[in-house]
N, C-alpha and C positions, 0 to 999 in steps of 0.2 A: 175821352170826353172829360173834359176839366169843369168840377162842378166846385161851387166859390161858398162860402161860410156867410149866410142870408144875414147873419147879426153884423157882419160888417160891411154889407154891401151901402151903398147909395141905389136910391130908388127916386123913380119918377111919377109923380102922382098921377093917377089912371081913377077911371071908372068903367067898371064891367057888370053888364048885366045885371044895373038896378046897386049896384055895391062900388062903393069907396074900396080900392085897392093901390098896391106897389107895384110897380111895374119893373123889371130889369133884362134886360135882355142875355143876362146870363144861366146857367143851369145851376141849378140851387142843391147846395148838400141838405139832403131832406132832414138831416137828423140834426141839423143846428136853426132848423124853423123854428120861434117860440111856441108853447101853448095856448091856444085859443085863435091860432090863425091857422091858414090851411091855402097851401102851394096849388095851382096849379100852371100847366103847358098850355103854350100857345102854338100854334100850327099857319104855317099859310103855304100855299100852292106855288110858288116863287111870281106871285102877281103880286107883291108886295103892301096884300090885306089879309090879316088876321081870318081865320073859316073856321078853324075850330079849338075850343079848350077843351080840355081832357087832365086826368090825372096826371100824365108823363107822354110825353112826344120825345120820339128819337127821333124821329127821320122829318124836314122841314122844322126845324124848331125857330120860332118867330123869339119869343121871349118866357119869361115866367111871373107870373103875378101872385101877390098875400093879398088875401082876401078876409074881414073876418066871420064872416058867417058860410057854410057848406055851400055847394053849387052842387043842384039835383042833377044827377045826370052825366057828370063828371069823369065817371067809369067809362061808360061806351063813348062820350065824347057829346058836347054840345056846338051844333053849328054855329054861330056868330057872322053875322050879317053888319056892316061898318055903320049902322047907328047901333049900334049893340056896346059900343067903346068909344071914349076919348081920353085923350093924352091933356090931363090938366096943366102941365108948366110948371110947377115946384117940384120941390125935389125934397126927400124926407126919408131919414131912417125908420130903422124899424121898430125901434123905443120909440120914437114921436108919433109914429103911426098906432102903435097899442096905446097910448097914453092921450092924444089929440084926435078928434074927430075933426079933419080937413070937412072945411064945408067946399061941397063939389056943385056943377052944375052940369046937367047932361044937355048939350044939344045934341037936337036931333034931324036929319036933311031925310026929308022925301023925296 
């Protein structure tokens, strides 16, 4: 399992669960995350929609997202439902991200 240095990834601007995040579809070496942000796993069932974030996912691993504020629940795993997420379109490191607050907009489909 090849996990990539988060300070020098390219990220793609996401929003998850009410929060501005990074998105990459890679596994992130957890120990070059900055401080004040906080990794987690993305999960899908091979139907090609995101169902659960969690701390770390091995098995189905979708992507990884920085986040910066905690996500309650993260331990046993949080369901996500596909208005629960969108994929904004830019794309941004991880200085730009702690130093710029992207203005995001969630849509949502019932």
């Amino acid at each position: 399992m090849c996990k990539v240095n988060a300070k020098a990834e390219e990220y793609e601007t996401f929003f998850i669960l009410g929060q501005d995040a990074l998105f990459t579809n890679s596994r992130l070496d957890r120990t070059t995350i900055p401080e004040g942000l906080y990794a987690y796993d993305l999960r899908d069932e091979c139907d090609g929609n995101i169902n659960e974030l969690k701390d770390f996912v091995l098995v189905n691993h979708w992507g990884t997202v920085l986040v910066k504020e905690p996500i309650a629940g993260a331990g046993q795993g949080v369901q996500i439902k596909p208005y629960d997420y969108n994929y904004i379109g830019d794309t941004m490191t991880v200085d730009e991200f702690m130093n710029e607050q992207p203005e995001t907009v969630q849509t949502q489909t019932l």
